[in-house]
Chimera marker file (.cmm) of the C-alpha trace (Angstrom):
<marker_set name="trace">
<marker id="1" x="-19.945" y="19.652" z="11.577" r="1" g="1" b="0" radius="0.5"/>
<marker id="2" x="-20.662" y="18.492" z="15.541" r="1" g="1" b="0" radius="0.5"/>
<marker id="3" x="-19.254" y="21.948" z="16.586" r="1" g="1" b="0" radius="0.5"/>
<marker id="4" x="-20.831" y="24.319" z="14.084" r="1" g="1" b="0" radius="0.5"/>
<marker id="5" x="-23.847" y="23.344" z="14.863" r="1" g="1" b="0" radius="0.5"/>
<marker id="6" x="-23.582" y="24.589" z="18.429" r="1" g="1" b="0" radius="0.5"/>
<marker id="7" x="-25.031" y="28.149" z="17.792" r="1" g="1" b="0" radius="0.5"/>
<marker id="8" x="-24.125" y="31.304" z="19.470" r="1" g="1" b="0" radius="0.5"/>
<marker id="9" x="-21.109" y="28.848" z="21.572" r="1" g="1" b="0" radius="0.5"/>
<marker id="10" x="-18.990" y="28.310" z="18.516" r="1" g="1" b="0" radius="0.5"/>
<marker id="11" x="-19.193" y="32.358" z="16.896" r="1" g="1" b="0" radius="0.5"/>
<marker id="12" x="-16.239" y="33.458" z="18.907" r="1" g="1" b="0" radius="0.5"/>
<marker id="13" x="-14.183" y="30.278" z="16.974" r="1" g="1" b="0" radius="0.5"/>
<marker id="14" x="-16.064" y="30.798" z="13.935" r="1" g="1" b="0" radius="0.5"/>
<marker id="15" x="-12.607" y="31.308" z="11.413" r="1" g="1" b="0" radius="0.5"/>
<marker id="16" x="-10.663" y="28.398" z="13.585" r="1" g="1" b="0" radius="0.5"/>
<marker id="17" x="-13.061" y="25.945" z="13.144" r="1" g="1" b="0" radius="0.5"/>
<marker id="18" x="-13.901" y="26.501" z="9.356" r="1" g="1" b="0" radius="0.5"/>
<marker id="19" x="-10.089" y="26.851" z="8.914" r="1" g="1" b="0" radius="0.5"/>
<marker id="20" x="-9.606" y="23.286" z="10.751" r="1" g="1" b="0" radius="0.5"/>
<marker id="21" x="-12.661" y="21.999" z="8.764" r="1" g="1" b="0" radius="0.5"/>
<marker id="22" x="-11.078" y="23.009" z="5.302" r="1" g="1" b="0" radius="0.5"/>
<marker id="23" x="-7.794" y="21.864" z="6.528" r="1" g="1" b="0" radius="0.5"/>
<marker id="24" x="-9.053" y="18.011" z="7.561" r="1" g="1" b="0" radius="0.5"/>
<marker id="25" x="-10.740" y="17.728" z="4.496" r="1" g="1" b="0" radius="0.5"/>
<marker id="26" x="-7.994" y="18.446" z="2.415" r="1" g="1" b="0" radius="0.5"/>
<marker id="27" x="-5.449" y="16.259" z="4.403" r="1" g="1" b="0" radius="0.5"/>
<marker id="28" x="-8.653" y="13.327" z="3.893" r="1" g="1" b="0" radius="0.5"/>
<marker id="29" x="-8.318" y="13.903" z="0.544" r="1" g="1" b="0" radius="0.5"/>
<marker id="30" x="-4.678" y="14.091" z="0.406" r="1" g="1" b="0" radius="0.5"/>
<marker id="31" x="-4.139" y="10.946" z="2.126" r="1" g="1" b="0" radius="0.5"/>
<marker id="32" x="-6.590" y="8.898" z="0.211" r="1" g="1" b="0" radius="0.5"/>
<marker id="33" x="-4.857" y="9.619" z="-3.012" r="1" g="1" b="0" radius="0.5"/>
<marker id="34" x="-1.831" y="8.536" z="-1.308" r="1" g="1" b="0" radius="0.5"/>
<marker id="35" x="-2.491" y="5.476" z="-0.438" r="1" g="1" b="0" radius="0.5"/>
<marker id="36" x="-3.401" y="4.551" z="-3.476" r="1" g="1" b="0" radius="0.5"/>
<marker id="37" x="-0.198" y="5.560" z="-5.531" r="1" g="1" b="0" radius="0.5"/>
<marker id="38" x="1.287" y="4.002" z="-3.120" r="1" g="1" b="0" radius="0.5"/>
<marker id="39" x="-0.467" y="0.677" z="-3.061" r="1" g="1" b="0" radius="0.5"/>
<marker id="40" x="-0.159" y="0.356" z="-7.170" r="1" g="1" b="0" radius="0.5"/>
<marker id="41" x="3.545" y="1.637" z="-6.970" r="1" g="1" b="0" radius="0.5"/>
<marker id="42" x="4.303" y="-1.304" z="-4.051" r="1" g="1" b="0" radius="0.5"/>
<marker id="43" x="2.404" y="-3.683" z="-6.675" r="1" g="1" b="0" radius="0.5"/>
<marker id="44" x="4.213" y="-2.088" z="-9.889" r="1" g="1" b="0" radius="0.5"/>
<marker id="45" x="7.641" y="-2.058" z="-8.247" r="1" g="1" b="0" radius="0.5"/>
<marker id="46" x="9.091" y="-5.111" z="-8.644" r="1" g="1" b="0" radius="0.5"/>
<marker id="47" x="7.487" y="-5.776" z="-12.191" r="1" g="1" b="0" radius="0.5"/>
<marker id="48" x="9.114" y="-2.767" z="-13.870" r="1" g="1" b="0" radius="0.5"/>
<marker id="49" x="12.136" y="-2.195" z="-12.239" r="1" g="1" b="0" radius="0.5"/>
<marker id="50" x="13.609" y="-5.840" z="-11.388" r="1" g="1" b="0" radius="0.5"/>
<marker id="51" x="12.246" y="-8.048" z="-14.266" r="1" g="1" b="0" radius="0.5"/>
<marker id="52" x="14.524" y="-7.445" z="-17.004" r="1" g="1" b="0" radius="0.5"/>
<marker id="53" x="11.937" y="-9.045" z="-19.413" r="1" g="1" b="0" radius="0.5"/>
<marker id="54" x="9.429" y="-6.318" z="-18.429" r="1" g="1" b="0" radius="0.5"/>
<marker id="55" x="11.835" y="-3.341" z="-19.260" r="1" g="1" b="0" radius="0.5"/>
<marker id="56" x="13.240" y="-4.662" z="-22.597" r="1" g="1" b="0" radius="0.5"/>
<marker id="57" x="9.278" y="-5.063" z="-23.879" r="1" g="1" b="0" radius="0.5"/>
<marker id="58" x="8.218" y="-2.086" z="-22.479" r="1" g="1" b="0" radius="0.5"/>
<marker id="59" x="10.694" y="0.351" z="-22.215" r="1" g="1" b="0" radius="0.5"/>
<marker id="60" x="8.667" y="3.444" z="-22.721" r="1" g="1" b="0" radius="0.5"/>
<marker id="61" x="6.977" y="2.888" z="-19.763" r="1" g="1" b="0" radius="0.5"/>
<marker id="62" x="9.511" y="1.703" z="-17.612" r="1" g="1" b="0" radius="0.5"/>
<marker id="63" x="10.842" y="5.065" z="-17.829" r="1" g="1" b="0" radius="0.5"/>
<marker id="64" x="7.627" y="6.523" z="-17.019" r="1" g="1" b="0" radius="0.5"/>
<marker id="65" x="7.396" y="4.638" z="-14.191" r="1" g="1" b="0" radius="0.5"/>
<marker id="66" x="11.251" y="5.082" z="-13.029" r="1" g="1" b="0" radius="0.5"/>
<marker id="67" x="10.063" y="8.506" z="-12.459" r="1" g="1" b="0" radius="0.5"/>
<marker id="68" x="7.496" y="8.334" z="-11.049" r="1" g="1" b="0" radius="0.5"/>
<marker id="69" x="9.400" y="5.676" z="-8.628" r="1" g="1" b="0" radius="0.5"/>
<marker id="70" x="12.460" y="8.549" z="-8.022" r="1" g="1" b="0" radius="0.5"/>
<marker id="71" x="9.856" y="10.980" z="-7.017" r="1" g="1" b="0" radius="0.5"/>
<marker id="72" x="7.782" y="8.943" z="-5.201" r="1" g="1" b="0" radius="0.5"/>
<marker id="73" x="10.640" y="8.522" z="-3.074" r="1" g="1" b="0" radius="0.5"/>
<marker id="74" x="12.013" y="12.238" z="-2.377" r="1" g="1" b="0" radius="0.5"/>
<marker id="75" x="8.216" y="13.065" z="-1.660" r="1" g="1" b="0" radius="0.5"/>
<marker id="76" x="8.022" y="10.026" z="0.782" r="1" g="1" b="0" radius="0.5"/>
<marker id="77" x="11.827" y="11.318" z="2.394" r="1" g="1" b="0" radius="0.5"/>
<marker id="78" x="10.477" y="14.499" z="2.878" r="1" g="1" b="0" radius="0.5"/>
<marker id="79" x="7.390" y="13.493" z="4.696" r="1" g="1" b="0" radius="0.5"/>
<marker id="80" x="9.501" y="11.269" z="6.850" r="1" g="1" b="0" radius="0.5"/>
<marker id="81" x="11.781" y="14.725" z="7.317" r="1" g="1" b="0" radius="0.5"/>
<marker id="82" x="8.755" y="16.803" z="8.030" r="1" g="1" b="0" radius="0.5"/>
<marker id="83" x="5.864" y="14.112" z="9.706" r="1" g="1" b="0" radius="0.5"/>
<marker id="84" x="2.982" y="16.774" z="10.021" r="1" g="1" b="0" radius="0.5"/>
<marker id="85" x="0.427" y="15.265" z="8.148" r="1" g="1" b="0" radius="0.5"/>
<marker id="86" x="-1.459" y="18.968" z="7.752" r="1" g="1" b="0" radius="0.5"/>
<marker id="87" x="1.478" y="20.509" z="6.402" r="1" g="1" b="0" radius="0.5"/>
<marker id="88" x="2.517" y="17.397" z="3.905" r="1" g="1" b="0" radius="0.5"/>
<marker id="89" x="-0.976" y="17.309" z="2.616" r="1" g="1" b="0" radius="0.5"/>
<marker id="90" x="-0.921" y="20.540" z="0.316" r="1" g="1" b="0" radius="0.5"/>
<marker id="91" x="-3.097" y="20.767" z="-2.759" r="1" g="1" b="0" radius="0.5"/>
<marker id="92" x="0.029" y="21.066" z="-4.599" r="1" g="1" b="0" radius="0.5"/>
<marker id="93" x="0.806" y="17.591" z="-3.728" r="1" g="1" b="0" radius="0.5"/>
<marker id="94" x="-2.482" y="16.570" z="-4.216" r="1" g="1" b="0" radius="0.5"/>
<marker id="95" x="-2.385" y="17.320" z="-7.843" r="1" g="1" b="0" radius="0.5"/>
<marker id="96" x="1.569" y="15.435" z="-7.791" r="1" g="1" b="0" radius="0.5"/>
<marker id="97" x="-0.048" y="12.389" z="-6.555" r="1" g="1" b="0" radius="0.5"/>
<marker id="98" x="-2.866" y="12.608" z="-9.039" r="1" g="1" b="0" radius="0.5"/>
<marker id="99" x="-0.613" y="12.771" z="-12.228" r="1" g="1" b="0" radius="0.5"/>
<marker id="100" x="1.341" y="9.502" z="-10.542" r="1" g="1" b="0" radius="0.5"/>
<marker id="101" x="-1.661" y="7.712" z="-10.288" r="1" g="1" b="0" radius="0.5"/>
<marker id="102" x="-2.854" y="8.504" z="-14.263" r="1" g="1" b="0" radius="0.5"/>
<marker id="103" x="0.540" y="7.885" z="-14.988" r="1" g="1" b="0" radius="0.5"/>
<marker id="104" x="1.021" y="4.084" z="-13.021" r="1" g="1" b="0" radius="0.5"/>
<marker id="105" x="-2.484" y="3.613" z="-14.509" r="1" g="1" b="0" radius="0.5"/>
<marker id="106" x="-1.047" y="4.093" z="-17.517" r="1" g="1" b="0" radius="0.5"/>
<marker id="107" x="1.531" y="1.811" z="-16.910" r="1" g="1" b="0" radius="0.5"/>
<marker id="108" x="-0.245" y="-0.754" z="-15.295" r="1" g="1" b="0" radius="0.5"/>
<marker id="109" x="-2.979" y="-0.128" z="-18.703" r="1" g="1" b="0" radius="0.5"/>
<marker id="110" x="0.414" y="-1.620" z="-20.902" r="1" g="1" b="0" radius="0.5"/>
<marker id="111" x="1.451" y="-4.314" z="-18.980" r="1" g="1" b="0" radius="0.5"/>
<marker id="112" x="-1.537" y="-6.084" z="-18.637" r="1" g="1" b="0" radius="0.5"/>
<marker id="113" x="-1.836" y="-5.496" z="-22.962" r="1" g="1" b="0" radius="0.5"/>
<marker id="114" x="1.537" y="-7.472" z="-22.470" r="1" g="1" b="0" radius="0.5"/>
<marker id="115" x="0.854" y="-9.898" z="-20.627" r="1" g="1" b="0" radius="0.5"/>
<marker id="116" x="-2.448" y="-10.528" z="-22.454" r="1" g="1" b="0" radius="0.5"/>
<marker id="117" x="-0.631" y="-11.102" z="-25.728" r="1" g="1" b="0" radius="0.5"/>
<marker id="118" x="2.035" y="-13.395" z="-23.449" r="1" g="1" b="0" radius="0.5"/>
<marker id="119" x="-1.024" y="-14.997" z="-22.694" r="1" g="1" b="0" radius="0.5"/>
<marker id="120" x="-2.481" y="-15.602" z="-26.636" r="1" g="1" b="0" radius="0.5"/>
<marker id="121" x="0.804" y="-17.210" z="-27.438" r="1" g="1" b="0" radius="0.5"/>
<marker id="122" x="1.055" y="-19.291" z="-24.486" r="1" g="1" b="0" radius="0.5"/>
<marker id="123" x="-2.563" y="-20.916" z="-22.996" r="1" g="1" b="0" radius="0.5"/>
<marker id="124" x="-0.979" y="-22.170" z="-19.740" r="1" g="1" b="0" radius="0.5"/>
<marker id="125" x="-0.694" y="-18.103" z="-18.580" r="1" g="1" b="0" radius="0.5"/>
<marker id="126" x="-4.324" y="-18.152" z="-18.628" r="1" g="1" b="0" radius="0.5"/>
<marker id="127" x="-4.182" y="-19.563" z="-14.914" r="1" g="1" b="0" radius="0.5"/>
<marker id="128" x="-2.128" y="-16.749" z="-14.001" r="1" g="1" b="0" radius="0.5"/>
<marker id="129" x="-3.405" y="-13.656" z="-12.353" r="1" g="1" b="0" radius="0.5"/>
<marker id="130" x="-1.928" y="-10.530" z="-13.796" r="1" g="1" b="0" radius="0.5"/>
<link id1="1" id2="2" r="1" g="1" b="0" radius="0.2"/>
<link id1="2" id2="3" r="1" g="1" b="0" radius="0.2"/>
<link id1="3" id2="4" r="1" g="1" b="0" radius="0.2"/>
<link id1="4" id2="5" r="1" g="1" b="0" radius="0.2"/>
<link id1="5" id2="6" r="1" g="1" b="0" radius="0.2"/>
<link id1="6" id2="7" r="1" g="1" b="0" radius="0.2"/>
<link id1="7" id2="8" r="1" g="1" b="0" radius="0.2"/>
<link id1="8" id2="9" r="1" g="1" b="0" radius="0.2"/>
<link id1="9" id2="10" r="1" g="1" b="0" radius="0.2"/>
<link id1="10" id2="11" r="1" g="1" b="0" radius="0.2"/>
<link id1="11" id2="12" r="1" g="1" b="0" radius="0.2"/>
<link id1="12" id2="13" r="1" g="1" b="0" radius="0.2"/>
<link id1="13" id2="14" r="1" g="1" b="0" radius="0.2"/>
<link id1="14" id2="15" r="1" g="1" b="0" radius="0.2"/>
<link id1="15" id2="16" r="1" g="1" b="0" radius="0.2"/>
<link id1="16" id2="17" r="1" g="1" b="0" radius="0.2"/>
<link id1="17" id2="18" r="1" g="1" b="0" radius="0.2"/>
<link id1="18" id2="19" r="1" g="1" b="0" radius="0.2"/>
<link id1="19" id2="20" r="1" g="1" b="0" radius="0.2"/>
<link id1="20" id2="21" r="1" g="1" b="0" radius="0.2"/>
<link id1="21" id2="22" r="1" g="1" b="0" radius="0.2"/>
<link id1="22" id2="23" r="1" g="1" b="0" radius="0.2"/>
<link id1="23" id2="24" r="1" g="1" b="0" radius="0.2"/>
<link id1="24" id2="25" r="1" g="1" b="0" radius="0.2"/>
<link id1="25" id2="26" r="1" g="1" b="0" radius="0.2"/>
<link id1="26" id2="27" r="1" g="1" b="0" radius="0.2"/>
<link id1="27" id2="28" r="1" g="1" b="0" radius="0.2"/>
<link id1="28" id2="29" r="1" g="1" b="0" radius="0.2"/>
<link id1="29" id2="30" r="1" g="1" b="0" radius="0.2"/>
<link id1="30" id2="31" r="1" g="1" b="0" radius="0.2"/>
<link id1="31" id2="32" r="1" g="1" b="0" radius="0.2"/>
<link id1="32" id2="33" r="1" g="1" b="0" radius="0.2"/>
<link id1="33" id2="34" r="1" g="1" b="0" radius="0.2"/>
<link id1="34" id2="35" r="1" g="1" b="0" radius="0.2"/>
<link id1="35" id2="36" r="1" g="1" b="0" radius="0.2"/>
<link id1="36" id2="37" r="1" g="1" b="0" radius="0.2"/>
<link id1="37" id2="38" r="1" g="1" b="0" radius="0.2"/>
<link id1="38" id2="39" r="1" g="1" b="0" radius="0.2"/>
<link id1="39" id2="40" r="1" g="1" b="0" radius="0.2"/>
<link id1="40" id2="41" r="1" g="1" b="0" radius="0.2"/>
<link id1="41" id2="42" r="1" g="1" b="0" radius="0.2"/>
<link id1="42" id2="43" r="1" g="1" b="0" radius="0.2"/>
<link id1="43" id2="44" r="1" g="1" b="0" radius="0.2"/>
<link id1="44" id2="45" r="1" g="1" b="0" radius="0.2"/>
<link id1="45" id2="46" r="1" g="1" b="0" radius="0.2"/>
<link id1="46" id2="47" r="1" g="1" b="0" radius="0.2"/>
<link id1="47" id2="48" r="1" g="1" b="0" radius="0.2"/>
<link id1="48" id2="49" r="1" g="1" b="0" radius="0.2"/>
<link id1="49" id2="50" r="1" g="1" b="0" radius="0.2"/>
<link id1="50" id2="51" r="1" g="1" b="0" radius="0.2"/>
<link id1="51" id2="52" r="1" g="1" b="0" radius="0.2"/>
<link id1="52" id2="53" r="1" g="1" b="0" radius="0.2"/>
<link id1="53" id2="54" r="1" g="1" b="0" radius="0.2"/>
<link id1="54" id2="55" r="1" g="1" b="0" radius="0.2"/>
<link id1="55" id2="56" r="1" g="1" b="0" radius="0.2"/>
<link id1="56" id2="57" r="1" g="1" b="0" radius="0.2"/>
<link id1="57" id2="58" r="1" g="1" b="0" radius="0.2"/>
<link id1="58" id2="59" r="1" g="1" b="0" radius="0.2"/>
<link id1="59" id2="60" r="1" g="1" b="0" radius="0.2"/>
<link id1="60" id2="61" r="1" g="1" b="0" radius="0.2"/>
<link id1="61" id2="62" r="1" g="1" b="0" radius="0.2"/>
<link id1="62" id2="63" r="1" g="1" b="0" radius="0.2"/>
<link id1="63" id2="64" r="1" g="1" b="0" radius="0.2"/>
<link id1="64" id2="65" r="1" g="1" b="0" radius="0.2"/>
<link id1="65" id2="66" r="1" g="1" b="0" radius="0.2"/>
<link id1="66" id2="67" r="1" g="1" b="0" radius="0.2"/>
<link id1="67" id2="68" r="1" g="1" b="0" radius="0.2"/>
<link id1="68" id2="69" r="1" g="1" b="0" radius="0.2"/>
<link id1="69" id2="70" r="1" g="1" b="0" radius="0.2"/>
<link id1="70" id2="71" r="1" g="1" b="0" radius="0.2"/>
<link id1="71" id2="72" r="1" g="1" b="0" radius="0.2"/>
<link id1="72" id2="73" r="1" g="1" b="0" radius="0.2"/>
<link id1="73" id2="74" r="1" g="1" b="0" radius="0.2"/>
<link id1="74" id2="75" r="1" g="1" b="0" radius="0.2"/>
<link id1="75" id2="76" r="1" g="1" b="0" radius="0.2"/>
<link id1="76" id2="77" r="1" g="1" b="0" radius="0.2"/>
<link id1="77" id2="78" r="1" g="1" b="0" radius="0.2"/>
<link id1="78" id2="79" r="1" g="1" b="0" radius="0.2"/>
<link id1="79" id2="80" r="1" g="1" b="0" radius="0.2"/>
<link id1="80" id2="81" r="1" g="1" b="0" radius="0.2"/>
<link id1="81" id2="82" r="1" g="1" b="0" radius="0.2"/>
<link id1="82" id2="83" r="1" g="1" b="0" radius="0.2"/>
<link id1="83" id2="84" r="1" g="1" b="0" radius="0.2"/>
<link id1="84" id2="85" r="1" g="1" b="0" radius="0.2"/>
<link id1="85" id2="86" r="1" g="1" b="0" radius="0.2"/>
<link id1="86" id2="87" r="1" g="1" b="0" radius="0.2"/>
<link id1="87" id2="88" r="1" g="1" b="0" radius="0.2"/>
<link id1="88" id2="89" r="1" g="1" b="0" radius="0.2"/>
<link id1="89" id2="90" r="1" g="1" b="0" radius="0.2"/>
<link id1="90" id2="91" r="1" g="1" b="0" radius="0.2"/>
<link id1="91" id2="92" r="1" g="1" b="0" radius="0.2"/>
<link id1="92" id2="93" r="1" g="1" b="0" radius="0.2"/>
<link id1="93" id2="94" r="1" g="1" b="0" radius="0.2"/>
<link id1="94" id2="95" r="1" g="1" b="0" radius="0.2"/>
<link id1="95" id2="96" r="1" g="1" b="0" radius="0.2"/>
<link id1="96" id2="97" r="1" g="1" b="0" radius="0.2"/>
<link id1="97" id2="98" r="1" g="1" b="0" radius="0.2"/>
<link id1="98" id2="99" r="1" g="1" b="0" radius="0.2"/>
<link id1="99" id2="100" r="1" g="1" b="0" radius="0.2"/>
<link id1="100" id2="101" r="1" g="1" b="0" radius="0.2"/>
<link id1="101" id2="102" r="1" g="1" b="0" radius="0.2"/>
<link id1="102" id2="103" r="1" g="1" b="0" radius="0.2"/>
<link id1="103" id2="104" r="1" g="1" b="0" radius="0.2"/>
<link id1="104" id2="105" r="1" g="1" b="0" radius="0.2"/>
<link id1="105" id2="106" r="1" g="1" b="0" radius="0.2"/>
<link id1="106" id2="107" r="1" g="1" b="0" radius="0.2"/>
<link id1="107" id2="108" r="1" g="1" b="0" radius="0.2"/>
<link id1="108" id2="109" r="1" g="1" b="0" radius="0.2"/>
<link id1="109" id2="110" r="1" g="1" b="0" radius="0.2"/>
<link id1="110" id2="111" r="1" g="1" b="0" radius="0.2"/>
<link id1="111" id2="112" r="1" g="1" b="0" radius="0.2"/>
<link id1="112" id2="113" r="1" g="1" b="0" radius="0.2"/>
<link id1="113" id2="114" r="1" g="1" b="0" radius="0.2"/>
<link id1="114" id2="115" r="1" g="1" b="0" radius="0.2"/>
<link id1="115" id2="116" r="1" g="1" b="0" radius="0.2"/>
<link id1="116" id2="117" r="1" g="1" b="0" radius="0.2"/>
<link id1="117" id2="118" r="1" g="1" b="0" radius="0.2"/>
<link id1="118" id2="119" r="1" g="1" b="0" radius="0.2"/>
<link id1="119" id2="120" r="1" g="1" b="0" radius="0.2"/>
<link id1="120" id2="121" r="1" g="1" b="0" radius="0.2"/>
<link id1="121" id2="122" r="1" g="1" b="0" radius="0.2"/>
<link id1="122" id2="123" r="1" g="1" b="0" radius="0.2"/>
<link id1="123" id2="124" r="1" g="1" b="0" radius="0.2"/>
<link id1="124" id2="125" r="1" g="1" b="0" radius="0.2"/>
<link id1="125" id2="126" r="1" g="1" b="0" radius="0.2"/>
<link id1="126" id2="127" r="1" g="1" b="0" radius="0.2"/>
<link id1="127" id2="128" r="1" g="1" b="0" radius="0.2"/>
<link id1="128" id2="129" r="1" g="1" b="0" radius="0.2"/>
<link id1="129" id2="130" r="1" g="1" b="0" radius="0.2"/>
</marker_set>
C-alpha cells in the first residue's frame, strides 16, 4: 500500500506493483493455512499412526488421515525441491491445504468423541488433556 500511494512516481510500475501486491497476499494466505495443517498434523501424527489402540477404534479415520499424512509429505518434498515460497504458494494448493485441514478436523472431531467415551468409562482420564 506504502508505494501506491506515491502518485504520479509509482504509474510507470503500476502492473508490477499490483502484480507483487496480489502475489504477497496470496503467498500470506498460503502460508497461514500451512502452518496450521501442519501444526494439527505434527499433533495428530503420532496418535493415529503409532498407537495401535487408536487405529483399531478408529479405523475409518486413520485412513483418512494416512492420506492426508502421504500427501502432506510429497507436497512438503516438493517445496523442499523447489524453495520459492511465491511459486509453492498457488491457489491450487491453497484449496489442497484447505480440504487437509477439514479433513484432520474431522479427524481430530472423532478422536476426542473417543477419548471422551474412554473417559465415561474410566474417571481417572478426566485429568488428562486430550
Amino acid at each position: 500500500m506504502g508505494m501506491k500511494s506515491q502518485g504520479k512516481y509509482v504509474e510507470f510500475f503500476y502492473d508490477r506493483v499490483e502484480d507483487w501486491r496480489d502475489k504477497l497476499g496470496r503467498v500470506d494466505v498460503v502460508v497461514n493455512e500451512w502452518l496450521k495443517v501442519q501444526k494439527n498434523w505434527k499433533i495428530l501424527y503420532n496418535i493415529f499412526l503409532l498407537s495401535e489402540d487408536i487405529r483399531m477404534q478408529l479405523p475409518e479415520d486413520t485412513k483418512v488421515f494416512e492420506g492426508v499424512d502421504k500427501e502432506f509429505k510429497e507436497m512438503m518434498a516438493d517445496a523442499s525441491a523447489n524453495p520459492s515460497v511465491v511459486e509453492a504458494c498457488t491457489n491450487e494448493r491453497k484449496d489442497i491445504l484447505i480440504g487437509w485441514s477439514q479433513a484432520i478436523k474431522k479427524c481430530e472431531k472423532a478422536l476426542n468423541d473417543y477419548l471422551e467415551q474412554k473417559k465415561k468409562s474410566f474417571p481417572r482420564f478426566y485429568f488428562l488433556s486430550n
